[in-house]
Each structure stands twice: as C-alpha cells, then as structure tokens.
N, C-alpha and C positions, 0 to 999 in steps of 0.2 A: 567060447569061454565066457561063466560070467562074470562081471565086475564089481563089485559093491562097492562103492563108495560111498563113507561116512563121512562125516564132519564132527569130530570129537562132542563130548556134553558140555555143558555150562563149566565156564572157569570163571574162578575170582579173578581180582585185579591187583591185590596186594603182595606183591612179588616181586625180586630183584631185577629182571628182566620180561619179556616176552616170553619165550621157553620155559622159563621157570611159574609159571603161569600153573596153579595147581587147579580140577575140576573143583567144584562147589559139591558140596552134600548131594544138591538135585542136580547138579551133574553126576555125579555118581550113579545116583537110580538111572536117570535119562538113560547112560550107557548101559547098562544089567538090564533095562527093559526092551531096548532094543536090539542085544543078543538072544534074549525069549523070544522078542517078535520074531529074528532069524531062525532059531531051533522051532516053534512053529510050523513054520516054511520047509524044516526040512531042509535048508541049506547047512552046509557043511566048506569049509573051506580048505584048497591044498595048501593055500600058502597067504599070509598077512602082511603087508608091507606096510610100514606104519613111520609116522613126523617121529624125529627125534624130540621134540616137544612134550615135554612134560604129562600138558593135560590132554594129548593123543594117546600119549603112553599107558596111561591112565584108565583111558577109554578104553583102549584095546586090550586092556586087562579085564573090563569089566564085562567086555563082548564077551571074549575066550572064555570067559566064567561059564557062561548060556551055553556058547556056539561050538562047535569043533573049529579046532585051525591046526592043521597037522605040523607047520612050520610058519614062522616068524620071520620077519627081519626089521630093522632099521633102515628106514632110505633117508639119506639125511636132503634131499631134492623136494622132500614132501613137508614145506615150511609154508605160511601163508604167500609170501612171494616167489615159490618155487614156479618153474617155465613146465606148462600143461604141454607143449609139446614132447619134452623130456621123457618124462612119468608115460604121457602117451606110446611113444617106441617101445617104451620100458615091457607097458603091458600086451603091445602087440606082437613083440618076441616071446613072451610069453605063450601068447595066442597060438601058438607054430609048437609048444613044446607037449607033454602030457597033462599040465595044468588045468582043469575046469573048470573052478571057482577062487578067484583070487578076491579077498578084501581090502582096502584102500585104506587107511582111514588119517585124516590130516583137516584142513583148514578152509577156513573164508578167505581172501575168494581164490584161491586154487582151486578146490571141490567142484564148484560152479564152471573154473572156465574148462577143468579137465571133463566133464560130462559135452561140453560144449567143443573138446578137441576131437571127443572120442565119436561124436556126434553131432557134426557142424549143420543139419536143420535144427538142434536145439538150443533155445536161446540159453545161457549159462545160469543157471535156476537159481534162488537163493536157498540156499539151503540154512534150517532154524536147528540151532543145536543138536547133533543124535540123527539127522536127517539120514537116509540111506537111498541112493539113486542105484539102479540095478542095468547094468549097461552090459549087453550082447556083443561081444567084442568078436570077430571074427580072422583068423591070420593073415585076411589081405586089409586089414583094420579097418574093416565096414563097421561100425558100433553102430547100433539099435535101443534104442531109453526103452527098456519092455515096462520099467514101475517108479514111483518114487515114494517112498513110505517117509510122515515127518511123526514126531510122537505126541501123541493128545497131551 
C-alpha cells in the first residue's frame, strides 16, 4: 500500500486556538499545487485520513480539488502531538485490507516521526509546508521511503 504523507500548507497565526489556525492565501495554492503535482503522478487515493485541524482540513480540501480520494475521514489522533505509533498500526491494518493508496495529511512534527515509525532507517525528515513523503507500506509493516516531494 502506498502512503502519502502531507503536512498541511502555510497557516496564519491569528487565531483563537492551535486548531482553529486557518491556511494563509499561499497556503492555499501550496495545497492545490500539490494535488496537481499528485494527479500528475497519477496517484489516486482509496481513502484520506486527515487532522481535525482546521488548516489540515483545509489542505485536504484543496488536494481532493487536484486529486481523486474516493473516501474521507477525520482521525482526531492526527494533531501535531499525536503518538506516530498509533496512526502507524492504524495504517498497517490498513495495509492487510483492499486499500492501495491511502493519504495522511496532518502536522509538524508528527509527519516527520510517523515516516520515521513507518520506516525506522529514516531519520524523521522535516517536512516545509505542502511536503508529501510517499512511504511503501507493506501488511507485515515493512515501510520503504520510495520519494519525498517539497514544493518550489
């Protein structure tokens, strides 16, 4: 199965909370350019799991814009301190079901350590706004980093 993992676009800072954290104008494009980059590619997605976070929310609105994602959800586990082990099981149950292409998309530094759960020779990457890490997830949860696209 493979795994994309984004890390949402540019958010502002003038907000009532963390969550409530809206994407910026060029986050906005950030995101819609890096679902073109995806549709490019020719990836397609079964299934989206996405931060209840606003400017994720956000993001993943402006991917699905580009991208196919035939199905959606909420994980409320995918916040910037959410436990990369978690999310990890999460997606290697997956890995065992009909799923092929599952999308990620959440936070600093989650992003980073979940690439580094799914793939412990990789050291947990920084990912710059819009980043997409493409991770080979296999059912007995061998993950393989095949790419990591950041956006010019």
């Amino acid at each position: 199965m493979k795994v994309c993992i984004i890390r949402h676009g540019e958010a502002g800072f003038s907000a009532s909370s963390d969550a409530s954290r809206a994407l910026t104008e060029f986050g906005q494009k950030q995101a819609k350019q890096a679902g073109l980059w995806l549709k490019q590619q020719d990836i397609s997605f079964d299934l989206g799991l996405v931060s209840p976070y606003l400017r994720a929310q956000q993001t993943f609105a402006q991917l699905s814009s580009q991208v196919f994602v035939a199905k959606n959800e909420t994980e409320k586990n995918l916040v910037p301190g959410g436990n990369p082990s978690y999310i990890a099981d999460l997606l290697t149950a997956l890995a065992s079901t009909q799923c092929q292409n599952v999308m990620v998309v959440s936070h600093l530094p989650l992003v980073g350590y979940l690439v580094n759960e799914l793939c412990p020779e990789v050291s947990p990457p920084m990912f710059p706004t819009a980043a997409i890490a493409c991770v080979d997830l296999s059912s007995n949860a061998a993950g393989k980093l095949e790419w990591f696209h950041q956006p010019e």
